[in-house]
Short mmCIF file of the C-alpha atoms (twelve columns), coordinates in Angstrom:
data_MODEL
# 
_entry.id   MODEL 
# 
loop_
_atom_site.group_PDB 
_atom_site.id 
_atom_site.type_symbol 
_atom_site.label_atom_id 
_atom_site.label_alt_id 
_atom_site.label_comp_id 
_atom_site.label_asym_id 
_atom_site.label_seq_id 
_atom_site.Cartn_x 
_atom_site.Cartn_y 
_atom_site.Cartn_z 
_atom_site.pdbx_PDB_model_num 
ATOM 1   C CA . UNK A 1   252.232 -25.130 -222.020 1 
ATOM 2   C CA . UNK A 2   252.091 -27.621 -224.544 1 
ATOM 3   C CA . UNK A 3   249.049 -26.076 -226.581 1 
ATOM 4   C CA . UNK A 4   250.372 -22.660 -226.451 1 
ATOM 5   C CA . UNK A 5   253.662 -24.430 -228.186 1 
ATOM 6   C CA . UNK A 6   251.106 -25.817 -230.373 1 
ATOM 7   C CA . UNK A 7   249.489 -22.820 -231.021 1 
ATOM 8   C CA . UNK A 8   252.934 -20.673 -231.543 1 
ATOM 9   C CA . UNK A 9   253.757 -23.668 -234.170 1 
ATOM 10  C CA . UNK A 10  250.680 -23.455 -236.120 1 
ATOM 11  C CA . UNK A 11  250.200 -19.475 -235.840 1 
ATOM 12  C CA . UNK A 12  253.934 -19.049 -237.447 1 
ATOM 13  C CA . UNK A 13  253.397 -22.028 -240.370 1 
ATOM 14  C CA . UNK A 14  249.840 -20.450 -240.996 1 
ATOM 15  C CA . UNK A 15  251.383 -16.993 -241.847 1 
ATOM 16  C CA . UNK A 16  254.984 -18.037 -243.497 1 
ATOM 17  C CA . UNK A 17  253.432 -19.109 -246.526 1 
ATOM 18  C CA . UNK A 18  255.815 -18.489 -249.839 1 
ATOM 19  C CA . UNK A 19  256.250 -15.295 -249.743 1 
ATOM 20  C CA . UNK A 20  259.115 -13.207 -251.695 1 
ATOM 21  C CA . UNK A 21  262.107 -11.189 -249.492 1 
ATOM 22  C CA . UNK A 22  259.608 -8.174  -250.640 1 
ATOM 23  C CA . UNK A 23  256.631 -10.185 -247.985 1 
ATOM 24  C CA . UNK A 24  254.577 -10.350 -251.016 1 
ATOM 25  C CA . UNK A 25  253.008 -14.061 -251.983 1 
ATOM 26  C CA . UNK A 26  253.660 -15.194 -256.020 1 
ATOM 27  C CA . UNK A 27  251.180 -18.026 -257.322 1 
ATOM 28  C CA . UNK A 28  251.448 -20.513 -260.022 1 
ATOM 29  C CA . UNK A 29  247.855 -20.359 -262.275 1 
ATOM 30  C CA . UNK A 30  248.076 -23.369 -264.106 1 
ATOM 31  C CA . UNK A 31  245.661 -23.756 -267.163 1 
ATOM 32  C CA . UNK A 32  245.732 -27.341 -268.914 1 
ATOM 33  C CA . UNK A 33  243.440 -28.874 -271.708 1 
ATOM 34  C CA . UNK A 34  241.491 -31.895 -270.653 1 
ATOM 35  C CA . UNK A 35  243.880 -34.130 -272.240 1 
ATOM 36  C CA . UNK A 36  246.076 -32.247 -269.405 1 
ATOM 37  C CA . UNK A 37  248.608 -30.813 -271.495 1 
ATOM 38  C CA . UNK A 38  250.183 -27.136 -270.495 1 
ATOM 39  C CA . UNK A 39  247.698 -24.785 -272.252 1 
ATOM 40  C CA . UNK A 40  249.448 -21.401 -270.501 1 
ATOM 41  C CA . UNK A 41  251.166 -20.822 -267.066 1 
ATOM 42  C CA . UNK A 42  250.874 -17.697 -265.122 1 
ATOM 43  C CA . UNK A 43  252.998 -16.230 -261.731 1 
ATOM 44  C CA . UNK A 44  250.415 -14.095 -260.175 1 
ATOM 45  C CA . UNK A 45  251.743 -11.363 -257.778 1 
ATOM 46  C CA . UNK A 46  250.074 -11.639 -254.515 1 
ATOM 47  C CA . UNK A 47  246.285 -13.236 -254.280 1 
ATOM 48  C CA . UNK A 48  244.152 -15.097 -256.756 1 
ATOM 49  C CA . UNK A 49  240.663 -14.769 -256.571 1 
ATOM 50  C CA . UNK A 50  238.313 -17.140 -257.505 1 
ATOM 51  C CA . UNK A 51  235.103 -14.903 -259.303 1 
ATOM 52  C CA . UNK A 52  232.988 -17.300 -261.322 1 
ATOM 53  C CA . UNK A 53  233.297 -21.108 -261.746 1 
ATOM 54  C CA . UNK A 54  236.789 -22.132 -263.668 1 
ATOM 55  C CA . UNK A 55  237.482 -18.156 -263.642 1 
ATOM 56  C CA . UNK A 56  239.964 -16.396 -261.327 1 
ATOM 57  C CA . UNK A 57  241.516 -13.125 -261.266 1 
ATOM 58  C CA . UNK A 58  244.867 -11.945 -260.129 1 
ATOM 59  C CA . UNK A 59  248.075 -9.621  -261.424 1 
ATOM 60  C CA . UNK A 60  250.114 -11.278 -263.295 1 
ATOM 61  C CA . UNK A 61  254.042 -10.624 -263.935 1 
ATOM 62  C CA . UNK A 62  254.791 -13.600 -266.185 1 
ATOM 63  C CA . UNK A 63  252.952 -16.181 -268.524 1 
ATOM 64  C CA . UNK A 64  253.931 -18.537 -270.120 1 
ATOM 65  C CA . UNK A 65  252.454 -20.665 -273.081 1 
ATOM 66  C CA . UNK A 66  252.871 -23.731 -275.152 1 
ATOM 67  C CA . UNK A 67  252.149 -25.104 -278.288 1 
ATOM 68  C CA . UNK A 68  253.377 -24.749 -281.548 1 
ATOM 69  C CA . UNK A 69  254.397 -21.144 -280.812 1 
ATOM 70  C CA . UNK A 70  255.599 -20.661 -277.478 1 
ATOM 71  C CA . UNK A 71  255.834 -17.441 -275.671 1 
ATOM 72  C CA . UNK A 72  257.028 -16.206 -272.047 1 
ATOM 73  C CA . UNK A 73  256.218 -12.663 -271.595 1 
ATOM 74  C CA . UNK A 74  257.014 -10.936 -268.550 1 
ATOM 75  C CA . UNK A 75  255.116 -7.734  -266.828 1 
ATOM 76  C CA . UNK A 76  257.524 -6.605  -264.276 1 
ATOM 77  C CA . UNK A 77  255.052 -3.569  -263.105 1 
ATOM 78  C CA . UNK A 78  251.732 -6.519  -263.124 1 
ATOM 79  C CA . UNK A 79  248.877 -6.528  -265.138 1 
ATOM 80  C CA . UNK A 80  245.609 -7.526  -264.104 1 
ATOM 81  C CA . UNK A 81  244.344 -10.400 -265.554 1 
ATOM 82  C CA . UNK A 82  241.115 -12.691 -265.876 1 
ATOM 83  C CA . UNK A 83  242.004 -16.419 -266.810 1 
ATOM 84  C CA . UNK A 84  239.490 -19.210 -267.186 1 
ATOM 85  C CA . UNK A 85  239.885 -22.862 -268.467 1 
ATOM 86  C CA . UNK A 86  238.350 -26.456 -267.687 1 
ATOM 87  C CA . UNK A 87  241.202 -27.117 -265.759 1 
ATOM 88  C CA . UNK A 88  242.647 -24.969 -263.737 1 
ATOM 89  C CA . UNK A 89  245.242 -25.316 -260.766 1 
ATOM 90  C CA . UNK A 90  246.378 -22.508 -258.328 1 
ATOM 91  C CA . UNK A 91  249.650 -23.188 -255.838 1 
ATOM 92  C CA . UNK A 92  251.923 -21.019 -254.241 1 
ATOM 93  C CA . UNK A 93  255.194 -20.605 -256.087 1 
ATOM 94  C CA . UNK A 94  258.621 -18.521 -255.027 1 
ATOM 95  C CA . UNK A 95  259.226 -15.146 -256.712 1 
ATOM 96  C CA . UNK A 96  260.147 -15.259 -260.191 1 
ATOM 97  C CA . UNK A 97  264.274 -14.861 -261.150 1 
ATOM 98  C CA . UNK A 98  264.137 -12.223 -263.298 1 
ATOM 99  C CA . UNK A 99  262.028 -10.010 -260.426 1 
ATOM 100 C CA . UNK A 100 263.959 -10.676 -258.397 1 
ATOM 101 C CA . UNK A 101 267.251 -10.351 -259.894 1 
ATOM 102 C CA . UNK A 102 265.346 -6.696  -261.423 1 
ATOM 103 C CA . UNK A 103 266.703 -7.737  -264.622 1 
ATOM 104 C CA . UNK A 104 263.528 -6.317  -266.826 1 
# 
């Protein structure tokens, strides 16, 4: 009884993930120099894979950059997109505002 509890727990936190209303999954693609200041910032619409070393590919419906001239640019119908960088970071992120709200 106990393990199929256990089981039932794991099995439903396994596939709840962060996920939109839609059911699709949004990641944060964080690129950073080595100093590890904010180089860009992506929201990738559903998986990010990883193809080569410090290269991954995904759609992407928003990025974000810094510097001197900073730039968020949204893609409400995706756009597939290769990113590399030294250091990059991939975590699972809620569904951008804007999407959701459909104001684009």
């Amino acid at each position: 009884m106990r393990f199929q509890l256990f089981s039932f727990a794991v099995g439903f936190l396994a596939l709840s993930g962060c996920c939109s209303p839609s059911g699709t999954a949004f990641h944060r693609v964080h690129v950073a120099n080595p100093r590890g200041e904010t180089i860009a910032d992506w929201i990738a619409k559903g998986s990010v894979f990883p193809t080569r070393e410090n290269e991954y590919k995904f759609e992407a419906v928003e990025r974000f950059t810094s510097g001197p001239h900073k730039q968020d640019i949204h893609y409400p119908y995706g756009r597939k997109v290769v990113a590399d960088g030294p250091n990059m970071i991939v975590s699972p992120c809620g569904e951008p505002l804007w999407l959701y709200e459909g104001r684009y």
